[in-house]
TIZANU-541267 format. One record per atom (N, C-alpha, C): x negated, z negated, y negated. Coordinates in steps of 0.02 Angstrom, whole numbers, plus 50000, padded with zeros to 5 digits. Each point is the difference from the previous one (the first is absolute). Layout:
<recs>
XZY...
</recs>
This chain:
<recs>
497595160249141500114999650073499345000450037499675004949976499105000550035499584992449990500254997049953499394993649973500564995150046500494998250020500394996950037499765002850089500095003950034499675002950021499554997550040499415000749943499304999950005499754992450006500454995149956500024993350036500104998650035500605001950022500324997550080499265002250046499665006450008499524999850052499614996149968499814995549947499374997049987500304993050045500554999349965500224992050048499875000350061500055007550023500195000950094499324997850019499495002149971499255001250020499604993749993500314996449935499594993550001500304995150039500425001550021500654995050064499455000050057499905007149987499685001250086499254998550000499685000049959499274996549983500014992550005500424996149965500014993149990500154996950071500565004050027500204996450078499525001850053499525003149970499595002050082499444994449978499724997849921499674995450003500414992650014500575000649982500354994649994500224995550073499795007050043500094997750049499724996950070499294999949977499424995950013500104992649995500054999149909499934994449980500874994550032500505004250021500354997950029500164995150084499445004650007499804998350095499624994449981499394999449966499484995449991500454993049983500515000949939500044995949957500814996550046500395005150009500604998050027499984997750077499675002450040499824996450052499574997150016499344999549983499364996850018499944991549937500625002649942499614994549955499635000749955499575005550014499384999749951500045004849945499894996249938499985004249938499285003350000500205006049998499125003350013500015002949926499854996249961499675002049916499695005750007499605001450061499705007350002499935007150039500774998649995500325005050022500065006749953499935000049910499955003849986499365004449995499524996850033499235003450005499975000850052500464999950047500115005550084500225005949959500395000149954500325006949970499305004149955499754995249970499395002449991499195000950047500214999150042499555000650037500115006550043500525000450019500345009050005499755007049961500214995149940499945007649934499145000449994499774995250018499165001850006499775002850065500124998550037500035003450078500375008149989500495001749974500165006049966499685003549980499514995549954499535004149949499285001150043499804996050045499465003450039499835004650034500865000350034500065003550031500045009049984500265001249942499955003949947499435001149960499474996550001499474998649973499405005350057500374998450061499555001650061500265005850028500605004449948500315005050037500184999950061500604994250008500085002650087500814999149953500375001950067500675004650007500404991549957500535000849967500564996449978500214994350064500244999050062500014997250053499614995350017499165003249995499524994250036500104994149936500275002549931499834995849940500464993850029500575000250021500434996150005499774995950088499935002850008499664996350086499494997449981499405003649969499554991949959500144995649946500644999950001500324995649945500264993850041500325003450049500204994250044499644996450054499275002650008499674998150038499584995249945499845003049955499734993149938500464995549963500645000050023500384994150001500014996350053500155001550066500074996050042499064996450022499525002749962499354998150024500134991849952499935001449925499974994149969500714995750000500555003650035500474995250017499924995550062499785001850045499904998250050499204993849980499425001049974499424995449983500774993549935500415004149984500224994849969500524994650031500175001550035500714997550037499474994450061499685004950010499504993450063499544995749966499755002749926499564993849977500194994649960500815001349978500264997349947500724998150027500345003349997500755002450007500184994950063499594999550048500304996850050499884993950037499664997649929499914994150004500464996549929500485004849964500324996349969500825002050004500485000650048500345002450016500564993349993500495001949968500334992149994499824998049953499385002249963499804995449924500135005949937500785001349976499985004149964499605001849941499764992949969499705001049932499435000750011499694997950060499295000750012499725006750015500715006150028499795005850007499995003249913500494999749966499895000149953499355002149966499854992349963499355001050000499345000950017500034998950077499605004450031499935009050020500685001049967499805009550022499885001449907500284994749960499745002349938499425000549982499584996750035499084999450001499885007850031500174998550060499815009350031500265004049965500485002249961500125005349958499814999849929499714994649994499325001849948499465002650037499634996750061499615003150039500065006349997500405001050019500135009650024499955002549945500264998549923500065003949939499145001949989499664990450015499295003549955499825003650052500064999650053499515006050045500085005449989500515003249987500185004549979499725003949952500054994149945499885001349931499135000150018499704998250040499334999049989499625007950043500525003650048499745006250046500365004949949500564998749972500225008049963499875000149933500034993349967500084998849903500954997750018499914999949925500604998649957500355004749971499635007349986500305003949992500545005250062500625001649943500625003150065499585005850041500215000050034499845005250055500815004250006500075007750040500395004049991499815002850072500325000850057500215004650058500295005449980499745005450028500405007849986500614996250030500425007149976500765000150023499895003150038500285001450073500165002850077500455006749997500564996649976500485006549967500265000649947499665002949963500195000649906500625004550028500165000649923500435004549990500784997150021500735003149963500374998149989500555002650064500384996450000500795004950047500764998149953500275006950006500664998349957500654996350060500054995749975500644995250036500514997349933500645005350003500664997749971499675001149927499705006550002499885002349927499614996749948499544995150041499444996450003499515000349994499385001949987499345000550047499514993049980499834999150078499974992550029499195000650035499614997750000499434999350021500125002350078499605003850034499774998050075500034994050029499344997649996499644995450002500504993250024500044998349931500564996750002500834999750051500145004849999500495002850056499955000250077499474998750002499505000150057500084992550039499854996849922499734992750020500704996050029500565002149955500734997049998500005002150081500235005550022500035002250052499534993350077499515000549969499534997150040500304991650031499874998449927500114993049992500834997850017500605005650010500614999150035499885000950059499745003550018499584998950079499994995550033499504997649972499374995450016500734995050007500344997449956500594991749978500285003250056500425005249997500455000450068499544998650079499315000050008499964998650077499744992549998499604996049936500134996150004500724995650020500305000249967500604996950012500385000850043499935006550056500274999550066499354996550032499334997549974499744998550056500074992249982500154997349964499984991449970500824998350046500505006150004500614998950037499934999550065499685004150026499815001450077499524998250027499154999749991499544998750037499994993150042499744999450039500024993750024499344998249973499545002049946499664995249949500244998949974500375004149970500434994749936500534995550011500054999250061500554994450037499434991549996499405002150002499314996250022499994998349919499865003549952499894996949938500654996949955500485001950033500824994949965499984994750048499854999850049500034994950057499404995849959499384999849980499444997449978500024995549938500685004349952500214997949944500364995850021500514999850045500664996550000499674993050005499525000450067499854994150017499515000450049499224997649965499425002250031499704995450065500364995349998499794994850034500385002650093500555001549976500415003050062499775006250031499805006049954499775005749996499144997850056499594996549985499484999150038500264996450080500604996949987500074996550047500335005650054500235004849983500245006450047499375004550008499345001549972499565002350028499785003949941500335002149932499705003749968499374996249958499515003549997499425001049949500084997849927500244997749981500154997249935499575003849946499524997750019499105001549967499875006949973500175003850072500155006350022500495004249958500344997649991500975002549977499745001049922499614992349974499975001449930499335004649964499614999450052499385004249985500425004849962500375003550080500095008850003500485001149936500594993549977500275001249927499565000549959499444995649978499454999549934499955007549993499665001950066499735008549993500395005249980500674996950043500495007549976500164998849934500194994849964499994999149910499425003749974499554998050008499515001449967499915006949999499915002150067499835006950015500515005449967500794998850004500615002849954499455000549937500004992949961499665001549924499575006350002499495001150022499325002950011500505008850003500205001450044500385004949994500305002849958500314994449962500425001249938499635001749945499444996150000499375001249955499595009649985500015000850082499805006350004500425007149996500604997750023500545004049957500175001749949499804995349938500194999749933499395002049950499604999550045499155000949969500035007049951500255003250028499905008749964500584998749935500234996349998500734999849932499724995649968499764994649979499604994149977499285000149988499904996549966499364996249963499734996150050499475000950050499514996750030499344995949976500474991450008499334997649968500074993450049499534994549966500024993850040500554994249994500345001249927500564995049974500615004450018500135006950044500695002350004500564996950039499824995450058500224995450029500434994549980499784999549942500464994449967500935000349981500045008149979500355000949985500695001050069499625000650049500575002050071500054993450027499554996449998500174994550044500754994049921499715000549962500594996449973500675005049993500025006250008500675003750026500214997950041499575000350051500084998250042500424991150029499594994449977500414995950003500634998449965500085004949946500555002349970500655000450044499785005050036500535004550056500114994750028499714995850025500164995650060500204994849986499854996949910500574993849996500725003749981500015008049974500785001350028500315000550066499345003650025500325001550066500144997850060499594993650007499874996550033499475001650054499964993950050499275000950030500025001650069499875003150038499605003250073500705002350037500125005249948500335003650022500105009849970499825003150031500355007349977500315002949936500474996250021500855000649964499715001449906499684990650023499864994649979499485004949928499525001350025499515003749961500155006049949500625004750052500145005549950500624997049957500344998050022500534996549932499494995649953499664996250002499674996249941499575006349989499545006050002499575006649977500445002949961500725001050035500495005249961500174997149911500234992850015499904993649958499665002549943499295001350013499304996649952500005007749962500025005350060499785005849977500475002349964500744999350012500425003749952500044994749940500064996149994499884995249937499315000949966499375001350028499455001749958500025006749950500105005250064499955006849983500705001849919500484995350011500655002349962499884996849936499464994550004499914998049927499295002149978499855000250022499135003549980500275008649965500365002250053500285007149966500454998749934500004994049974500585001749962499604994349927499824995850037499384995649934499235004050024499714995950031499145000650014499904995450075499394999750026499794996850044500074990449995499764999849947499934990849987500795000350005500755001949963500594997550020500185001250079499705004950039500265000450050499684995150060499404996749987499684995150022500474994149998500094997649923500264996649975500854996550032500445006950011500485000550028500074998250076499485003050022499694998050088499744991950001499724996549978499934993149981500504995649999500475002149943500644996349979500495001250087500025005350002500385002350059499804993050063499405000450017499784997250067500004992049967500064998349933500164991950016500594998649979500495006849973500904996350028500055000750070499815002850066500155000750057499444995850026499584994349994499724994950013500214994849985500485001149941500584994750005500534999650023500405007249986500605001350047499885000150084499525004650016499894998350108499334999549982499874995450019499464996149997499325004350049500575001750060499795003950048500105007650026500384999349938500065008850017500735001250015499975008449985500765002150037500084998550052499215004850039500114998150063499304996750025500004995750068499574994050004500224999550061499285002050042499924995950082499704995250003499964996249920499644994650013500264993050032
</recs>
């Protein structure tokens, strides 16, 4: 019952990790179009911003505020030097953010090495839940990251930006012709994707292996989640996370890592054949 348990919070936790990155690459990809290949080195670009920040002894907080301020810096040099001049050209973003996220890897690799790097933990130590004992930390993050999805998603329902960026999607040509910023609308999406990653990055930093290739592994979860779950939507993100993560975590616990990969693979190209587009899809 304890090792049953003890999965169920592992599923809960990697649900809630995968959808806060997952949910970047959702905005970028489900409304703007653009496959940003390097979106998982915003997540790494976090967990290094983490580590400086920790490096430089300042408080847990500023780590994550210069996480998102060094996402939205090289999101922003990226979206205006690149990004928005190829908008409408899916494959061309493609392989154009796949160039920059090699960029970003060797820079990386060229200011820290290749070897992992490690962030203290913030709050070690354990808490008993249902005869359990369950990380802090971790408990922390779940908490956080249900947060964080619930005001998103009253604000993608309600804001009158997010009336401006479904209006942009629906139909951009009309959308300029009523007065909105187009330009404007998609900037401020690039950033908020990106900047989500970067966050997510610095959140996870203290539980994980900090290096220059860790990126790889969230961003294809990531598009995981979203050919179940479909694209630029909420809903959309945590049903395809719930998807990836309870199907990873339930076979990895029960074979090893390569079957539970393996299983997550097979999974996302019967539902690329079955909804092409997802459960759910504002596309």
């Amino acid at each position: 019952m304890d090792v049953l348990t003890l999965s169920i919070f592992n599923i809960i936790y990697s649900l809630a990790v995968l959808a806060l990155v997952a949910i970047g690459l959702a905005a970028v990809f489900g409304l703007l179009g653009v496959m940003n290949m390097a979106h998982g080195e915003f997540v790494m670009l976090g967990a290094y911003s983490a580590l400086l920040a920790s490096q430089w002894s300042l408080p847990w907080p500023v780590g994550l505020v210069l996480a998102v301020i060094v996402s939205i810096f090289v999101g922003a040099l990226m979206e205006k030097g690149l990004i928005r001049h190829l908008y409408q050209r899916p494959f061309d973003t493609l392989l154009a953010t796949w160039g920059v996220a090699m960029l970003i890897r060797k820079s990386i690799e060229a200011l820290f090495g290749r070897e992992y790097q490690n962030v203290p933990q913030y709050l070690p130590g354990t808490l008993e839940i249902v005869g359990v004992d369950y990380p802090v930390y971790r408990l922390l993050l779940v908490v956080v990251i249900a947060v964080l999805m619930v005001c998103l998603y009253l604000w993608f329902r309600k804001s009158p930006a997010s009336l401006k960026i479904r209006a942009m999607v629906d139909n951009p040509t009309l959308a300029q012709a009523v007065g909105i910023n187009t330009k404007h609308v998609a900037f401020g999406t690039f950033l908020f994707g990106v900047s989500t990653a970067g966050l997510a990055g610095a959140l996870i930093a203290p539980l994980v292996r900090v290096d220059p290739y860790m990126g790889l592994d969230y961003m294809l979860s990531s598009f995981f989640a979203l050919v179940i779950g479909g694209l630029g939507s909420v809903e959309g993100v945590i049903l395809g996370s719930s998807m990836i993560s309870g199907f990873d975590q339930s076979l990895s616990s029960l074979f090893d890592k390569v079957v539970g990969y393996t299983g997550v693979l097979l999974l996302s190209i019967f539902f690329l054949w079955w909804k092409p587009n997802g459960i759910i899809s504002q596309r």
